[in-house]
TORKOL-4160 file (C-alpha; in steps of 0.2 Angstrom, whole numbers, padded with zeros to 4 digits, m for minus):
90
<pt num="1" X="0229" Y="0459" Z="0430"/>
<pt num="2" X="0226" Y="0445" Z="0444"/>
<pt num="3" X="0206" Y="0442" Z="0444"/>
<pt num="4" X="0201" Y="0440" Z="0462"/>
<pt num="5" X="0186" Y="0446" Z="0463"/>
<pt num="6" X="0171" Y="0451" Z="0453"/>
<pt num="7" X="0175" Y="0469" Z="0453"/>
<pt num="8" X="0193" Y="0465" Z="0445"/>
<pt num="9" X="0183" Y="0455" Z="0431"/>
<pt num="10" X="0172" Y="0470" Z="0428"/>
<pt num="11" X="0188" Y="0482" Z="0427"/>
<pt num="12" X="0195" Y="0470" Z="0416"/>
<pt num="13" X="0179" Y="0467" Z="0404"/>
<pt num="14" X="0179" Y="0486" Z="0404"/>
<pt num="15" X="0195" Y="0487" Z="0399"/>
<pt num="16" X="0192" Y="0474" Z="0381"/>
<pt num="17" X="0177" Y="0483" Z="0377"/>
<pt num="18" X="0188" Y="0499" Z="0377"/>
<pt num="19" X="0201" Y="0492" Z="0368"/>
<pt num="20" X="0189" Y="0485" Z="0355"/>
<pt num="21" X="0180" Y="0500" Z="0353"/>
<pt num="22" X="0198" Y="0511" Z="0352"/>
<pt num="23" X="0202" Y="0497" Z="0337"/>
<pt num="24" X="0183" Y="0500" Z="0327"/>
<pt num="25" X="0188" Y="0519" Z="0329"/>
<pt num="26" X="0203" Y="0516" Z="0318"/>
<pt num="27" X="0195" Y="0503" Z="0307"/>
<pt num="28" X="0178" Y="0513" Z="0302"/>
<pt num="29" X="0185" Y="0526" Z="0293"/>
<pt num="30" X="0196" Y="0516" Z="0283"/>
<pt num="31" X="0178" Y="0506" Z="0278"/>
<pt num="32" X="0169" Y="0523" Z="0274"/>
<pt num="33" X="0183" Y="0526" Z="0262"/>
<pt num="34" X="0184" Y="0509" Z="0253"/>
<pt num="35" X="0161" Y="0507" Z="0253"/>
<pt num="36" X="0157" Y="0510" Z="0233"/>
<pt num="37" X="0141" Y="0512" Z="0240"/>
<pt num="38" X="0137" Y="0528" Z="0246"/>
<pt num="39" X="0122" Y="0522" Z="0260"/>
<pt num="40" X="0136" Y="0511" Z="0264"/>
<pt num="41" X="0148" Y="0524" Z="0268"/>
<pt num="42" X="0135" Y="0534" Z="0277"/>
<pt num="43" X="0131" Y="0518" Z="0291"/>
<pt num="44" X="0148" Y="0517" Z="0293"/>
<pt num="45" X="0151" Y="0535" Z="0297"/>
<pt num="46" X="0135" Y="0536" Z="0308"/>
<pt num="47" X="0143" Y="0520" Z="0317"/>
<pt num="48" X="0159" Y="0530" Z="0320"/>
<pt num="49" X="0150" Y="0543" Z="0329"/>
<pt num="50" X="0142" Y="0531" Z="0340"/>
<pt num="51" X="0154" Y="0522" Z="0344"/>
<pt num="52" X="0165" Y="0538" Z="0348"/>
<pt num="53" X="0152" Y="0539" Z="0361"/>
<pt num="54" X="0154" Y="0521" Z="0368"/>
<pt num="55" X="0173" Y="0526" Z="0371"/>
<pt num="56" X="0169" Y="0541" Z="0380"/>
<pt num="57" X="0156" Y="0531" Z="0392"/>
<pt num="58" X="0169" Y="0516" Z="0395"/>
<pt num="59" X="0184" Y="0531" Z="0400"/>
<pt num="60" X="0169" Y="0537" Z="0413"/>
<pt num="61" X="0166" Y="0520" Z="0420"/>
<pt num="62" X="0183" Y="0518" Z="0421"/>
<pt num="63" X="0189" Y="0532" Z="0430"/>
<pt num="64" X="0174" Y="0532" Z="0440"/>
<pt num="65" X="0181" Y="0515" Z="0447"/>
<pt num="66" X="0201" Y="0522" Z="0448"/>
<pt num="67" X="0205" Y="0513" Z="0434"/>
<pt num="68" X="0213" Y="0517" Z="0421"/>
<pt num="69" X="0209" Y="0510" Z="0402"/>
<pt num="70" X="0226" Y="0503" Z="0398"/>
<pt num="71" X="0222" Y="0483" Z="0396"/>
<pt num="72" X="0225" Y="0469" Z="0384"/>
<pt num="73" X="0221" Y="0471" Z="0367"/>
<pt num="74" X="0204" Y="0464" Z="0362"/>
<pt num="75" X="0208" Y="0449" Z="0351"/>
<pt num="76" X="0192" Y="0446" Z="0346"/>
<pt num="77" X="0189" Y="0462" Z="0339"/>
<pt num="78" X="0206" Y="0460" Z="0331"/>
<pt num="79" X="0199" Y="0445" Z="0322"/>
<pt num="80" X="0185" Y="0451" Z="0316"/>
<pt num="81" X="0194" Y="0468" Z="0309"/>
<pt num="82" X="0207" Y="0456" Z="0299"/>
<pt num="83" X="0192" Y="0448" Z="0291"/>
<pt num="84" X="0186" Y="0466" Z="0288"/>
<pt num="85" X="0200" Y="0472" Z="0280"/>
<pt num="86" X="0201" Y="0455" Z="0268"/>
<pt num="87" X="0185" Y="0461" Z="0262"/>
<pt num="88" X="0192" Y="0480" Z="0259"/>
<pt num="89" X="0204" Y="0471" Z="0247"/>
<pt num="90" X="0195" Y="0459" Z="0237"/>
């Protein structure tokens, strides 16, 4: 996506913070399952649902615009979700 105006950068900031919320989606439930603690488990199932929420509001920014949510995938969150899943294992 060509950036020429502010309006395009907003669409495509949209569009990482949905990608990096679609990728926590994936990755909380996998960190519910592997927390040995169960207050653990329970923050990481209350941050699922909000962030099921997040998602839904990003989709009805985006169409509100005419955009669509397809973008990039958020590297950033990918790095942090690599490190997360290190920590799973050890």
């Amino acid at each position: 996506m060509e950036l020429n105006t502010l309006k395009d950068l907003y669409i495509h900031e949209l569009r990482d913070l949905y990608s990096a919320e679609k990728q926590i989606l994936r990755a909380l439930p996998k960190m519910a399952k592997a927390a040995t603690n169960g207050q653990l488990a329970a923050g990481f199932q209350e941050h699922l649902e909000q962030t099921k929420e997040h998602a839904v509001r990003l989709e009805q920014i985006l169409s509100s615009h005419a955009a669509t949510t397809r973008g990039p995938k958020c590297k950033g969150m990918e790095g942090v979700l690599a490190e997360g899943a290190e920590m799973i294992e050890e």
